[in-house]
C-alpha positions as CSV (number, residue, x, y, z in Angstrom):
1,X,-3.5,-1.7,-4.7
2,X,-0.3,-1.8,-3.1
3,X,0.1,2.3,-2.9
4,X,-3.1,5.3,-2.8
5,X,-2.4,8.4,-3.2
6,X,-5.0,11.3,-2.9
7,X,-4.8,15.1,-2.9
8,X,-0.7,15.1,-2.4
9,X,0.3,19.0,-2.7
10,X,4.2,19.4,-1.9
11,X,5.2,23.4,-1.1
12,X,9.2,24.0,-0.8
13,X,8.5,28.0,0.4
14,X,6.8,29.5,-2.1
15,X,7.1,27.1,-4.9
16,X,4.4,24.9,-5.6
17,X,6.3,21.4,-6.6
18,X,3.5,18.9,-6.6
19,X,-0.7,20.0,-7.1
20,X,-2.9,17.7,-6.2
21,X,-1.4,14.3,-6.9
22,X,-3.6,11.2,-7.1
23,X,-2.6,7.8,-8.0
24,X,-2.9,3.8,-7.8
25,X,-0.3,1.5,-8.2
26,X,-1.2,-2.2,-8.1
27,X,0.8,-5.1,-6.9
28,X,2.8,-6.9,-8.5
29,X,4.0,-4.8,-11.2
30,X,6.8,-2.9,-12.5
31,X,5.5,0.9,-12.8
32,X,7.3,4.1,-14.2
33,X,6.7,7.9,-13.7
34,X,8.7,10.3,-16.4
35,X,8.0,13.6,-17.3
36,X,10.9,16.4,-17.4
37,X,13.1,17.7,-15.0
38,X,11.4,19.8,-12.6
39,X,8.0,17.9,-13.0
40,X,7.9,16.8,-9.6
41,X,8.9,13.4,-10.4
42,X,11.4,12.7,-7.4
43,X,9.4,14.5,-4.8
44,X,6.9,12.3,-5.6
45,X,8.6,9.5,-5.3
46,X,10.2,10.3,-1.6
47,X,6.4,11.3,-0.6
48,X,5.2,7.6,-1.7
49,X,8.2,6.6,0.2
50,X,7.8,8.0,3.4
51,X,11.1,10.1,2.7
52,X,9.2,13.3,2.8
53,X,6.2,14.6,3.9
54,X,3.3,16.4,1.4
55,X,1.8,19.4,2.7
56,X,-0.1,19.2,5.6
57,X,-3.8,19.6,3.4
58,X,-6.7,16.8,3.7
59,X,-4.7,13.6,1.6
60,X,-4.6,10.0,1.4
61,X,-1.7,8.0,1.2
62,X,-1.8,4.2,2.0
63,X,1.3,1.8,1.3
64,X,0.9,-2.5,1.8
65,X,-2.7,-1.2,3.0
66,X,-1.3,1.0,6.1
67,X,-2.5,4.7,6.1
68,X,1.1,6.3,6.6
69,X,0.1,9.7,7.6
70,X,0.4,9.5,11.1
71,X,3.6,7.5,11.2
72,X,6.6,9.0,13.0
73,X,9.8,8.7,14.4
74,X,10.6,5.3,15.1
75,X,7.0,3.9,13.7
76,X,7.6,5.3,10.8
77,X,11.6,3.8,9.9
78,X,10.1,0.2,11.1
79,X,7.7,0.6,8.3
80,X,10.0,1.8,6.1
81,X,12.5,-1.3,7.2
82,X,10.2,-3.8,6.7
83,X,7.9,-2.8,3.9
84,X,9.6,-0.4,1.4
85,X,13.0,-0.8,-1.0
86,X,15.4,2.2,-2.3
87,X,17.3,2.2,-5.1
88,X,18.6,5.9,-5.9
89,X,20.9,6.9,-9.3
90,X,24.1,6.5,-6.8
91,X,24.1,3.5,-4.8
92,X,25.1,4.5,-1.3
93,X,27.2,1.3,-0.9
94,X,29.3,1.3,2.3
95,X,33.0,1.3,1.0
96,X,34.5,-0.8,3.7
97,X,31.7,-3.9,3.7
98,X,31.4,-6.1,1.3
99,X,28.6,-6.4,-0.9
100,X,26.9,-9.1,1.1
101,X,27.7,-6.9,4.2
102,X,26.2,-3.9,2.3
103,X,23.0,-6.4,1.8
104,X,22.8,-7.6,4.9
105,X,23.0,-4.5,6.8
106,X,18.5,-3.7,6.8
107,X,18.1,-7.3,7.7
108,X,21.0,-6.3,10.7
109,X,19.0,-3.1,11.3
110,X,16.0,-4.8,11.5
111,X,16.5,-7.2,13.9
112,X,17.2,-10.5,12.1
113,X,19.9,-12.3,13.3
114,X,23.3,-12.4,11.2
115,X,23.1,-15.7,10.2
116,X,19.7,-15.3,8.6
117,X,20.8,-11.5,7.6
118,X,23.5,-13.3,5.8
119,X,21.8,-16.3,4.0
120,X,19.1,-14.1,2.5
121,X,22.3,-11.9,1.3
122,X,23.4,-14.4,-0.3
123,X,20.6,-15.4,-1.9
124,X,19.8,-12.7,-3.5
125,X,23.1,-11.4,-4.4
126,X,23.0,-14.9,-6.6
127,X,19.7,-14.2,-7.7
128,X,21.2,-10.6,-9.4
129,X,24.0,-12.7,-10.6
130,X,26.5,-11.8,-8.2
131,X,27.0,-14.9,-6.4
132,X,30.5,-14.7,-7.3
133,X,31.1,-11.6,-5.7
134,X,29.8,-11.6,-2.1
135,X,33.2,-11.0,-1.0
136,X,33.9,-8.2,-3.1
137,X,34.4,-4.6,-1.5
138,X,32.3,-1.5,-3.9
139,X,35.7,-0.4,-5.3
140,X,36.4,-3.6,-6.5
141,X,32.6,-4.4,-8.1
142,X,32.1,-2.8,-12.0
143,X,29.2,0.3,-12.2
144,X,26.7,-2.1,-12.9
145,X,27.8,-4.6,-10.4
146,X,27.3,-1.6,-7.5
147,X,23.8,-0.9,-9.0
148,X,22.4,-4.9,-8.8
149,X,24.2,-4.7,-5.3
150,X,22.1,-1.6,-4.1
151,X,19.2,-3.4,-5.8
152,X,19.8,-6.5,-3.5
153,X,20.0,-4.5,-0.3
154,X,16.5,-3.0,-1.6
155,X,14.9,-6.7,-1.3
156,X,16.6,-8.3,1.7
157,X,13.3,-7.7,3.8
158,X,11.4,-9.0,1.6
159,X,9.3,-5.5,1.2
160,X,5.8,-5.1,-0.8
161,X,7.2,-2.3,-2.9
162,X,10.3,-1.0,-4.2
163,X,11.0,2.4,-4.9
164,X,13.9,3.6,-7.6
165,X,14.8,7.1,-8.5
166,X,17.0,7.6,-12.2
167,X,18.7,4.1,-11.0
168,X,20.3,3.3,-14.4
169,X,21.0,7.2,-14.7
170,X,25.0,6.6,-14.1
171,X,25.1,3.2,-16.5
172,X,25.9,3.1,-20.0
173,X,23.9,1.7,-22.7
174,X,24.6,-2.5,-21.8
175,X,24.6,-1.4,-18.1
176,X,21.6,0.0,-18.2
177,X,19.6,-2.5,-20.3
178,X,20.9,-5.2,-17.8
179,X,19.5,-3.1,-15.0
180,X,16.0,-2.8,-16.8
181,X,15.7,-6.1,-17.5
182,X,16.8,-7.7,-13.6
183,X,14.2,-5.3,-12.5
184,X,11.5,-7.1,-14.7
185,X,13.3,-10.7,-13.9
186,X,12.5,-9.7,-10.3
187,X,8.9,-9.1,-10.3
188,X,8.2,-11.7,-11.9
189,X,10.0,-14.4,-9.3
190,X,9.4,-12.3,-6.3
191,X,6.5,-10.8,-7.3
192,X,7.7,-7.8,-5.6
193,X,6.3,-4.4,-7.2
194,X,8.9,-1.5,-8.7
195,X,8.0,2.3,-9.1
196,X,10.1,3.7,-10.9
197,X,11.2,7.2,-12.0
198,X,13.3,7.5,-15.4
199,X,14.0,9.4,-18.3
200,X,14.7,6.1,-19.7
201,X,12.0,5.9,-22.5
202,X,13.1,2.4,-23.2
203,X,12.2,1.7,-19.7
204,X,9.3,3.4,-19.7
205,X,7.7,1.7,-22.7
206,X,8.6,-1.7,-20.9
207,X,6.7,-1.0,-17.8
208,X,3.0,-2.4,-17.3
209,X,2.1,1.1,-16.1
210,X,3.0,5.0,-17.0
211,X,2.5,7.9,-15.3
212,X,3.4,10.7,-17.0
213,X,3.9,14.3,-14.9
214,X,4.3,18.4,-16.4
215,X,4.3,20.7,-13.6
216,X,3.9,18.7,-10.8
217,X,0.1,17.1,-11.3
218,X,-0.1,13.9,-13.3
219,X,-1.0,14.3,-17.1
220,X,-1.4,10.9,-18.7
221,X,-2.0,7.6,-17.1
222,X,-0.6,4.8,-19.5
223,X,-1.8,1.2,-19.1
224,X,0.7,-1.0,-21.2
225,X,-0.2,-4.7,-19.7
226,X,-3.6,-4.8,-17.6
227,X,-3.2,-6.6,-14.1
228,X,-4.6,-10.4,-14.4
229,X,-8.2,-10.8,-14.0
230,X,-9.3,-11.0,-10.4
231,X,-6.9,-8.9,-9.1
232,X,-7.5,-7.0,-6.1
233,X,-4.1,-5.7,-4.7
């Protein structure tokens, strides 16, 4: 399993958003939470992440086979660099870089050198179909060109899992069914795994894996393609 999660409770004050959370997601594979608004869905999501911490209760949560619990400060973003992707409904792209620039810029962060940073940019800006567009600044890239840019960025260190919140929330209809479908595309050649939270249905129903939430717990577990015999994670 790429990601554990056991006994994850989130407070914000007074109001219980997440009770007692378990899950397992297995390498490899595209997987979706839905469930309605205010079912816990995104603060699940940035717990998983290492965007936010669950409430400080007995728990498990293990990413790439690293217990994560005790990781801070710079320990923790050096994980995050190196082993974890974001893709969020808007896609953060810095206006004044190009879109290999935007790529580039974990590898930069990271430490790999610019040339390097730069040729995996490139790569897999060509591998989202966007190897005509390295050069191309946000405000001159379509909707969905942004999102497959922000998408790129996610994989440029090469992380175990990739983590997308609502990301064709802001596409229309052809947009979005391009968006699905790349991050399908993806897993298969990369082998890299998605979780992802959507309304999408569509998306849903493609995924090999659905966990469906109501009022922050998890209330049906959906296995729509088993992982290939032998598996371990």
């Amino acid at each position: 399993m790429i990601v554990r999660a056991s006994n994850i409770d989130k407070h914000f004050g007074s109001l219980q958003v997440l009770r007692d959370v378990s899950l397992e997601i297995p390498a490899g594979r595209v997987v979706s939470i839905t469930g309605p608004s205010g079912a816990g869905k995104t603060t699940l999501l940035q717990i998983l992440g290492t965007l936010l911490k669950p409430d400080d209760k007995p728990h498990i949560l293990e990413i790439a086979g690293r217990s994560v619990g005790q990781l801070r400060g710079k320990s923790l973003a050096e994980f995050r660099n190196r082993h974890i992707g974001f893709v969020f409904q808007f896609h953060y792209l810095l206006p004044e870089f190009t879109a290999l620039e935007n790529v580039a810029l974990p590898a930069y962060i990271g430490g790999l050198s610019k040339a390097e940073a730069d040729r995996r940019a490139r790569q897999i800006l060509e591998l989202v179909g966007l190897g005509e567009r390295l050069h191309h600044r946000p405000g001159e890239l379509s909707g969905g060109e942004q999102q497959r840019v922000a998408v790129a960025r996610a994989l440029i260190n090469r992380p175990e899992v990739v983590f997308a919140d609502e990301p064709s929330g802001n596409l229309d209809w052809a947009n979005a069914q391009k968006l699905h479908r790349l991050f399908f595309d993806l897993q298969e050649q990369l082998g890299t795994t998605f979780v992802i939270v959507t309304h999408n249905r569509e998306l849903a129903e493609m995924s090999h894996l659905i966990y469906e939430m109501r009022d922050g717990s998890i209330l049906n577990v959906i296995q729509k393609n088993p992982s290939p015999a032998g598996e371990e994670g």
